[in-house]
N, C-alpha and C positions, 0 to 999 in steps of 0.2 A: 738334746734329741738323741735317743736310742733307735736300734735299727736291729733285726736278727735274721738271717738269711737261714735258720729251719727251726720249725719247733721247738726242737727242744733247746735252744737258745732263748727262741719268744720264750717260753712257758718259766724258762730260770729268770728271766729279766722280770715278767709279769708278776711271778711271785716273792721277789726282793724287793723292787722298785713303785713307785706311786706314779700313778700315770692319769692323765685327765682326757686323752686321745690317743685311741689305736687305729692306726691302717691297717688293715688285715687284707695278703694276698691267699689263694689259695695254692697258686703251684711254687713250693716253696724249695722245690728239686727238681730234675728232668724225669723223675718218677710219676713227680704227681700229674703230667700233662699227658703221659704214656697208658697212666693208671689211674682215673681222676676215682675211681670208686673206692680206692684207698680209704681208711680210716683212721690210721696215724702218720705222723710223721709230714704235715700238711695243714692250711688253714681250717681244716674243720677241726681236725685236736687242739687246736688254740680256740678259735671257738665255740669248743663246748667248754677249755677249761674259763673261759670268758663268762660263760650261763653258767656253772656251776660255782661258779665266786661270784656272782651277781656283782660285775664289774661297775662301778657308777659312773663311769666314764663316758665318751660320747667315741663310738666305734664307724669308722670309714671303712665297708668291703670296699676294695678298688683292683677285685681280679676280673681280666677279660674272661675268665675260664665259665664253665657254666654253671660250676659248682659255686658259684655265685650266689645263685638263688637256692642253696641247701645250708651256705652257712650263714643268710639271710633266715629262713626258718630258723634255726640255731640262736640268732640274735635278732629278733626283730624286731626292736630298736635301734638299729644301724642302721646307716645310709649303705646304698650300693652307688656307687660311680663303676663303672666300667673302665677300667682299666683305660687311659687315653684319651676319656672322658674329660679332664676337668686337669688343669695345671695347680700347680703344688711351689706356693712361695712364703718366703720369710720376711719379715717386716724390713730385714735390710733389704732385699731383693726388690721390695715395691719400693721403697724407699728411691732406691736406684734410675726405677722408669721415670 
């Protein structure tokens, strides 16, 4: 499991690595919740470089933010979860319960 805390982390991981699932947030800085109309540096520059590499993957939004439903448009073939929405475990983690 990889993880990128901005852009252009995602976007270098996304295009070195193979990947079968993305969570996609969009505020990916304290910029982007100040500034949601932003156009880089944030989950909509990740997915549109998502739609313009016609990722084959199966992509999760899971930002509270509302720019939710703009990189839904963006990708829409992604789930949106709502950020809070829905718990996040690993086969050892259920295993566990």
């Amino acid at each position: 499991m990889r993880f990128a805390m901005s852009a252009t982390t995602a976007l270098e991981i996304l295009s070195t690595e193979p990947f079968e699932l993305v969570f996609l947030d969009h505020d990916l800085s304290f910029m982007d919740a100040g500034f949601p109309e932003r156009l880089h540096g944030n989950g909509k520059e990740v997915a549109r470089y998502l739609a313009r590499t016609n990722f084959a993957g199966h992509v999760v939004i899971h930002s509270h933010s509302d720019q939710a439903a703009t990189m839904a448009k963006i990708l829409p073939q992604a789930t949106v979860c709502r950020y809070g929405d829905f718990d996040v475990t690993t086969a050892q983690s259920a295993a566990a319960r």
